[in-house]
C-alpha atoms as an extended CHARMM CRD file, in Angstrom:
* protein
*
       138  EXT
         1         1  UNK       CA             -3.6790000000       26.1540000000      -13.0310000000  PROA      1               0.0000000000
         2         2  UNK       CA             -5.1410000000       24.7880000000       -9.8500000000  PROA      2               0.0000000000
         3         3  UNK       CA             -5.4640000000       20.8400000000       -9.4050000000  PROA      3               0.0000000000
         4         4  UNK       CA             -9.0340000000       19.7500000000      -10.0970000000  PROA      4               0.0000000000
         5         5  UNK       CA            -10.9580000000       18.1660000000       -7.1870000000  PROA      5               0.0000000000
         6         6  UNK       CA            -11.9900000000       14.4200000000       -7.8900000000  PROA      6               0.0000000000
         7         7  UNK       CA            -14.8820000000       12.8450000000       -6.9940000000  PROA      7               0.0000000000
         8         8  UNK       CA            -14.7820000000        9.2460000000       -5.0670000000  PROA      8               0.0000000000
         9         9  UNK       CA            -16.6200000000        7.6560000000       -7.5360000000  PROA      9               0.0000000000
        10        10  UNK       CA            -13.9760000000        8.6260000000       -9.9920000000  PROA      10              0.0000000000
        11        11  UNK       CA            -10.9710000000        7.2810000000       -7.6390000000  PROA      11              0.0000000000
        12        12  UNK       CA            -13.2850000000        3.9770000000       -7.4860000000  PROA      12              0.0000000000
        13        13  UNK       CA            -12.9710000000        3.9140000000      -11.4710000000  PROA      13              0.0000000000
        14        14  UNK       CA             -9.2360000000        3.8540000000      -11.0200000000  PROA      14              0.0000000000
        15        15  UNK       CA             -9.6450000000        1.0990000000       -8.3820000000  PROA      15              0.0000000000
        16        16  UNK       CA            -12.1790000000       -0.6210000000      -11.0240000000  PROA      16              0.0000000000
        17        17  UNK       CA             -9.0700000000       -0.3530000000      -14.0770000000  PROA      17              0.0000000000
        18        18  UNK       CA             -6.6890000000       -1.3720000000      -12.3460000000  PROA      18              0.0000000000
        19        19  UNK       CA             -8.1150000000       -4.1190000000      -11.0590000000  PROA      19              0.0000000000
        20        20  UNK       CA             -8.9680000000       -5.4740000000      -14.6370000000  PROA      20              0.0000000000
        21        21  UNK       CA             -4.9920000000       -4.8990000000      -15.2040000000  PROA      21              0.0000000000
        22        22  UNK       CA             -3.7430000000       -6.8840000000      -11.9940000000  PROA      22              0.0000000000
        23        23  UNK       CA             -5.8560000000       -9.6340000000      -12.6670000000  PROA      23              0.0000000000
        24        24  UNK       CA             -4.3270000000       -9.9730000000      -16.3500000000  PROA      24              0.0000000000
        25        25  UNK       CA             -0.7870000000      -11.5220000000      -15.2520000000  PROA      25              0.0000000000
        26        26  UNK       CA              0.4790000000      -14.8170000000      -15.9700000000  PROA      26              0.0000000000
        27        27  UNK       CA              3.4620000000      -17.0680000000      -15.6190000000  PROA      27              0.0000000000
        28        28  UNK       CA              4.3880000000      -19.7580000000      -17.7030000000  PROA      28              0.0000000000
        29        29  UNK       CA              6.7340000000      -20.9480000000      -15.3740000000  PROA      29              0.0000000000
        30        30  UNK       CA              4.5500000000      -22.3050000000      -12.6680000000  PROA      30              0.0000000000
        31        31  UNK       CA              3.7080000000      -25.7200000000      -12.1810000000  PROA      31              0.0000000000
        32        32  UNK       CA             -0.0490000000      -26.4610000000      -11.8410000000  PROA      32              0.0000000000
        33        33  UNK       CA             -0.6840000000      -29.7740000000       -9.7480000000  PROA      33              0.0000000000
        34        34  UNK       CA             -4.1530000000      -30.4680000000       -8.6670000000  PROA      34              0.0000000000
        35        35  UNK       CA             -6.2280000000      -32.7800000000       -6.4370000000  PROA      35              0.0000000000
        36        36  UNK       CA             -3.9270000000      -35.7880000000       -5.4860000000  PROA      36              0.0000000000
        37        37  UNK       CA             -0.7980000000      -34.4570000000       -7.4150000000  PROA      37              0.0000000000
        38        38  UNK       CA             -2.1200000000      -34.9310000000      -10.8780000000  PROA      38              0.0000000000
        39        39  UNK       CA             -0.3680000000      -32.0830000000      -13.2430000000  PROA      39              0.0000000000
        40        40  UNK       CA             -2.6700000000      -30.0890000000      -15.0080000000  PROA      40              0.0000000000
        41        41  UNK       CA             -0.3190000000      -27.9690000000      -17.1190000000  PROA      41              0.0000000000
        42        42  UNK       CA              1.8910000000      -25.3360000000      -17.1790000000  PROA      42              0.0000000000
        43        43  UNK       CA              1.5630000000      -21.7400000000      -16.3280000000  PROA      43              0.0000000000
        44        44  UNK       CA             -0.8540000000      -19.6490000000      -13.8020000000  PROA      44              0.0000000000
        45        45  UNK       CA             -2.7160000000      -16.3900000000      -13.9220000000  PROA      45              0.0000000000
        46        46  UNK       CA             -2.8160000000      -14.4520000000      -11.3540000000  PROA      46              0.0000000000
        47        47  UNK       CA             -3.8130000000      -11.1350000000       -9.4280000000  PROA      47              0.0000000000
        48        48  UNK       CA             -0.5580000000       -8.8540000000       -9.1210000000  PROA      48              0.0000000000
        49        49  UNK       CA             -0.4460000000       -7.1640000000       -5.7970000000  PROA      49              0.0000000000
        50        50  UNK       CA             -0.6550000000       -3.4380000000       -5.0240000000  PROA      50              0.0000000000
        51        51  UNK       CA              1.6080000000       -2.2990000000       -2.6400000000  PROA      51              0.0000000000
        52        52  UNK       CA              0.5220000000        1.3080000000       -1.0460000000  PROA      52              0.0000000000
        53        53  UNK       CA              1.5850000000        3.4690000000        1.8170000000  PROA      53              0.0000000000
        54        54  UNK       CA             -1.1280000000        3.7690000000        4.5750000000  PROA      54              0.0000000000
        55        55  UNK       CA             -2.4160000000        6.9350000000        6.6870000000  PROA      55              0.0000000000
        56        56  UNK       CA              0.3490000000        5.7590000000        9.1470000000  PROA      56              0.0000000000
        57        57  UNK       CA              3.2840000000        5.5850000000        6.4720000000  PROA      57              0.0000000000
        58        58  UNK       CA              3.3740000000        2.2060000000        6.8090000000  PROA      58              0.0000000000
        59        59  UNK       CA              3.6200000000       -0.0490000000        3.2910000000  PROA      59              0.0000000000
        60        60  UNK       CA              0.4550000000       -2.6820000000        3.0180000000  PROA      60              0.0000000000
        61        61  UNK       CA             -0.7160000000       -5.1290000000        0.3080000000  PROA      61              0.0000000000
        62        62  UNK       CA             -3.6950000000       -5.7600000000       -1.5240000000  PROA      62              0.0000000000
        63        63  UNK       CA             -4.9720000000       -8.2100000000       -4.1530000000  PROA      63              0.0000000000
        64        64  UNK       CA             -8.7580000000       -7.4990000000       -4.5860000000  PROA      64              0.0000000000
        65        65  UNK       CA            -10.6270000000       -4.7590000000       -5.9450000000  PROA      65              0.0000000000
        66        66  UNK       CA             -9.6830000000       -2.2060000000       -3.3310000000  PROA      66              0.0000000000
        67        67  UNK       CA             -7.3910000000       -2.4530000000       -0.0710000000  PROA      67              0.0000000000
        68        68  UNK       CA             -8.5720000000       -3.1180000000        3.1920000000  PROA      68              0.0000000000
        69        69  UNK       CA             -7.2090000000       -0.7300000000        5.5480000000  PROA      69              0.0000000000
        70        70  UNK       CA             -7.7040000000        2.5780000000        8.3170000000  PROA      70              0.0000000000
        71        71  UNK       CA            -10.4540000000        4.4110000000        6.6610000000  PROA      71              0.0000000000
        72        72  UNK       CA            -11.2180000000        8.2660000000        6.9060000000  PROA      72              0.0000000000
        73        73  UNK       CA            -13.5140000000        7.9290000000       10.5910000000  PROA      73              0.0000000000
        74        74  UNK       CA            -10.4990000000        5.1250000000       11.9580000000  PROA      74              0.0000000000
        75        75  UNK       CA            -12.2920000000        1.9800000000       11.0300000000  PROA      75              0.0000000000
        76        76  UNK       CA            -10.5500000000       -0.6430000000        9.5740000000  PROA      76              0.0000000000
        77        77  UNK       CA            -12.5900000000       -1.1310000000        6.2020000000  PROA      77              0.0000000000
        78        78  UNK       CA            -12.4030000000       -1.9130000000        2.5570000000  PROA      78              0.0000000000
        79        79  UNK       CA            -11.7980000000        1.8490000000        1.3730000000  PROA      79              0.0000000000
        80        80  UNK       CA            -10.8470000000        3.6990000000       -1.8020000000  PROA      80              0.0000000000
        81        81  UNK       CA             -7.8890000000        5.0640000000       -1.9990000000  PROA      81              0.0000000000
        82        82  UNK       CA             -8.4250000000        8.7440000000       -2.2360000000  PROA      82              0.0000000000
        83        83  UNK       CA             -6.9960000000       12.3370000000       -3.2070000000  PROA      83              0.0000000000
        84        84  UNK       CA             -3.9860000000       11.5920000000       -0.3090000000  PROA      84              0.0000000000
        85        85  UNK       CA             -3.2700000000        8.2220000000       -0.9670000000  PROA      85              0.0000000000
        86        86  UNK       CA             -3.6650000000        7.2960000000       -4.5350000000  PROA      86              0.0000000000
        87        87  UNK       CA             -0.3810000000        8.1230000000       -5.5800000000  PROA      87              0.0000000000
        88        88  UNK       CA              1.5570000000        5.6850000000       -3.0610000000  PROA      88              0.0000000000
        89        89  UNK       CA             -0.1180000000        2.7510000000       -4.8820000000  PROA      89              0.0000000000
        90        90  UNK       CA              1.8460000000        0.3940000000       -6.9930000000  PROA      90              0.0000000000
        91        91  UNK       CA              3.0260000000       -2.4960000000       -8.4690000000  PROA      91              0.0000000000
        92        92  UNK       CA              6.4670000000       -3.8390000000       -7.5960000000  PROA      92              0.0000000000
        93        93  UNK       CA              9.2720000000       -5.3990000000      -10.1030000000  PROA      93              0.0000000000
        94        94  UNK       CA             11.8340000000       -6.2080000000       -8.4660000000  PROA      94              0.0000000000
        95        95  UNK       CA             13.7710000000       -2.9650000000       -8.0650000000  PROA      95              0.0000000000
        96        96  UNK       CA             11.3820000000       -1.0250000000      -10.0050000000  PROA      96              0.0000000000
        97        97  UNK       CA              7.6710000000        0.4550000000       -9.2940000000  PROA      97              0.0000000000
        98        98  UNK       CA              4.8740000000        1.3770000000      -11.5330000000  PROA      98              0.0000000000
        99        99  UNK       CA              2.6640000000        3.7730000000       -9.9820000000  PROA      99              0.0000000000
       100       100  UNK       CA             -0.2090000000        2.0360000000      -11.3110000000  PROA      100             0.0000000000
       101       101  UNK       CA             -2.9840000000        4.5850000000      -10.3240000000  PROA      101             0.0000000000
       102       102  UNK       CA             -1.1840000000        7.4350000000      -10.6770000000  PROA      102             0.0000000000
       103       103  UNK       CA             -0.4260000000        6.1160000000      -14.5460000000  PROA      103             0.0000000000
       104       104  UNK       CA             -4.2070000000        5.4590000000      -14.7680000000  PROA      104             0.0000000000
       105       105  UNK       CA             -5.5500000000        9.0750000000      -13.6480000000  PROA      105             0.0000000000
       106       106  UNK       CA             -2.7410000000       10.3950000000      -16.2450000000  PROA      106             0.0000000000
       107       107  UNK       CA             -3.9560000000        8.4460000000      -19.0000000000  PROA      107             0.0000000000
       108       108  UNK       CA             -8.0110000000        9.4380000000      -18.0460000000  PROA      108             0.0000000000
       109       109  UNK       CA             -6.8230000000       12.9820000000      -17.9600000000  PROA      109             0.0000000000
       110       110  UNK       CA             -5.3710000000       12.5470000000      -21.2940000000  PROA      110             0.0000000000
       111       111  UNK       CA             -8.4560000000       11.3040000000      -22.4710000000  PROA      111             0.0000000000
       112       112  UNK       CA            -10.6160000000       14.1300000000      -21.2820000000  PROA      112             0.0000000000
       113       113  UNK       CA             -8.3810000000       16.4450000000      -22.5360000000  PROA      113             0.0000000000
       114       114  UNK       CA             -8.3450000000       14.8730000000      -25.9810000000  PROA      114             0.0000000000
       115       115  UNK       CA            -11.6990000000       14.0010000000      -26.1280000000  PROA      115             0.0000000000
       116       116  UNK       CA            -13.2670000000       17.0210000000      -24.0770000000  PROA      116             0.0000000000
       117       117  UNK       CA            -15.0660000000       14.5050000000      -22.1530000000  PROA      117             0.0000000000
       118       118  UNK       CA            -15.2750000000       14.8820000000      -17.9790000000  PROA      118             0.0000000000
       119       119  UNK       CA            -15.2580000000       11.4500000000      -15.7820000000  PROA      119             0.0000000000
       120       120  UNK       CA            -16.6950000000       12.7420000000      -12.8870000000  PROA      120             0.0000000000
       121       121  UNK       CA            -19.6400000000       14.4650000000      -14.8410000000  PROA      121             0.0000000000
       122       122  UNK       CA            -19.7770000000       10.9080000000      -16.8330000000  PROA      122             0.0000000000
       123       123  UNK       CA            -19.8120000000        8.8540000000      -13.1960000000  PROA      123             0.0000000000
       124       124  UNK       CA            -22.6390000000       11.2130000000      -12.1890000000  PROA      124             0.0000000000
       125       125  UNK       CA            -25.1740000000       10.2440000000      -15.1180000000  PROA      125             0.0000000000
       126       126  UNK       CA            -24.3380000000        7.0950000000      -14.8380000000  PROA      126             0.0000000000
       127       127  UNK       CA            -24.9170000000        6.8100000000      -11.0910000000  PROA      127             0.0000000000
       128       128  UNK       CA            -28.2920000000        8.9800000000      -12.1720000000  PROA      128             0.0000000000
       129       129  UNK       CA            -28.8660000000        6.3360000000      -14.6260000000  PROA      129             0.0000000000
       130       130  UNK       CA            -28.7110000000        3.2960000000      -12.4550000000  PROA      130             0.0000000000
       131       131  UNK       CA            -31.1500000000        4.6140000000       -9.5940000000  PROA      131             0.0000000000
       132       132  UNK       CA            -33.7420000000        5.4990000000      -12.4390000000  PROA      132             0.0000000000
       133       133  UNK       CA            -33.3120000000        1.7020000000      -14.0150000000  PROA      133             0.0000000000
       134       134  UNK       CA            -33.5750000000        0.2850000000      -10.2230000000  PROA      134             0.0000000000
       135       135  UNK       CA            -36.6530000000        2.2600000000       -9.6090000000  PROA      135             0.0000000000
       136       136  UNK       CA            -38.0710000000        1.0960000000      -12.7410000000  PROA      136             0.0000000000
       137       137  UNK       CA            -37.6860000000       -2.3830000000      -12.3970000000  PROA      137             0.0000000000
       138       138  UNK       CA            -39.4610000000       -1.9120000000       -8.3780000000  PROA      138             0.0000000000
């Protein structure tokens, strides 16, 4: 069975998930001290890092919605991280790595699969759907 092709706007959903999932982490063990020193409780959420091998094979960080790094033309640029790259992104604990995008397209493939629904055909209406409401509202 050949691999199916993805669109970008379905690698973006990934981005879009696992963004909602980084930003859910939280430690109860660090101290919160505000303006002038004054404690204001304990524990801190905060945005987990994803840690993902760039077109040079180099490792590089990221904490917002998608990584800023060498895009396809060679500019340096917020960028998705495509059909190549995808699968080098995750999340490090300690000696251990979840593959956090890789996990997500898994579980979306599941889904169409189980559901007989298609993500990419989904993504298209509602890209469709959007210009139509923005024209409307001109």
């Amino acid at each position: 069975m050949a691999k199916k092709k993805r669109t970008l706007a379905f690698f973006n959903l990934l981005h879009d998930l696992e963004h909602t999932i980084g930003s859910e982490c939280y430690n109860g063990n660090i101290q919160n001290f505000g303006p002038g020193g004054v404690r204001e409780g304990e524990g801190r959420s905060f945005r987990y890092p994803v840690t993902f091998t760039n077109k040079k094979g180099m490792k590089e960080k990221y904490r917002g919605k998608l990584p800023r790094t060498e895009s396809t033309s060679g500019e340096i640029a917020q960028c998705v991280l495509g059909e190549e790259r995808y699968q080098s992104a995750y999340y490090a604990f300690g000696a251990n790595n979840l593959h956090i995008l890789r996990a997500l397209d898994l579980c979306l493939k599941s889904m169409e699969q189980r559901f007989g629904i298609n993500f990419d055909e989904l993504l298209a209406e509602e890209k469709i759907k959007n210009a139509a409401s923005k024209l409307a509202k001109k």
